[in-house]
N, C-alpha and C positions, 0 to 999 in steps of 0.2 A: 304861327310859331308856337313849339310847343314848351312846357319848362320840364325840367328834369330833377324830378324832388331824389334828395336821399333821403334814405330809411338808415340809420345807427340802429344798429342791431347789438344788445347790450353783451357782455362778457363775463365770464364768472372765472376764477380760478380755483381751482378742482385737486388736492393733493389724493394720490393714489397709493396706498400703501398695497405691495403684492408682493409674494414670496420675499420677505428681507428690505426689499429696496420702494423708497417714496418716491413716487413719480409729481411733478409739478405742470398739470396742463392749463390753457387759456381753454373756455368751452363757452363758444357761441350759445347763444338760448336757444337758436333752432337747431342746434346741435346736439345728437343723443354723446355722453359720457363716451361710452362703448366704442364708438366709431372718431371724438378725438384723439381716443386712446389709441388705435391701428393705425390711425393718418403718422401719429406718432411715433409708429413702428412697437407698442407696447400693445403686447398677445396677452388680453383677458379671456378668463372661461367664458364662452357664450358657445349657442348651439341653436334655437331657433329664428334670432335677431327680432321678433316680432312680441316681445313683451307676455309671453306666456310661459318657458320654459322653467325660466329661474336660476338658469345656471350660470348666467350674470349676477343676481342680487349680489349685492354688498351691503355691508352697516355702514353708516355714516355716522360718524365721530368727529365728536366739537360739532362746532355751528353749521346752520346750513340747512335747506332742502329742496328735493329734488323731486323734481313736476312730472306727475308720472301718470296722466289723463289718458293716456293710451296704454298704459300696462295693465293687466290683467291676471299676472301670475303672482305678484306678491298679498300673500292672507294679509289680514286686518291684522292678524296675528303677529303676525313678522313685521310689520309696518308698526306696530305699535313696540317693539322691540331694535326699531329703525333702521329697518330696511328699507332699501330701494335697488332697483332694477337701475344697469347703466347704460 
């Protein structure tokens, strides 16, 4: 007999300011920004999905960061002026 463990998978709440309007999403940890935001039906700039292009970045205002171990595209530069990739 076997046992069946859960795994909680923890939650963040993610406010999205784009053209005018704040969007308010729930994002999974395993979850990239970008892709709540579509499941959502909210159409962010993106173009190669794979963390090099940039034409996701956004700044992140107020608290908060955003784990970005497979991104590639944002400089130190723009990280350091806080940025991240969604």
């Amino acid at each position: 007999m076997s046992k069946t463990q859960t795994v909680e998978i923890k939650t963040h709440t993610v406010e999205i300011q784009y053209q005018g309007t704040t969007h308010t999403l729930e994002v999974s940890e395993d979850q990239k920004i970008l892709e709540a935001a579509h499941t959502a039906g909210i159409e962010l700039p993106s173009s190669c999905h794979a963390g090099v292009c940039t034409t996701c970045a956004a700044q992140i205002v107020g608290e908060g960061t955003v784990e970005q171990s497979d991104g590639m595209g944002v400089s130190p530069e723009l990280q350091a002026e806080g940025y991240a990739l969604l």
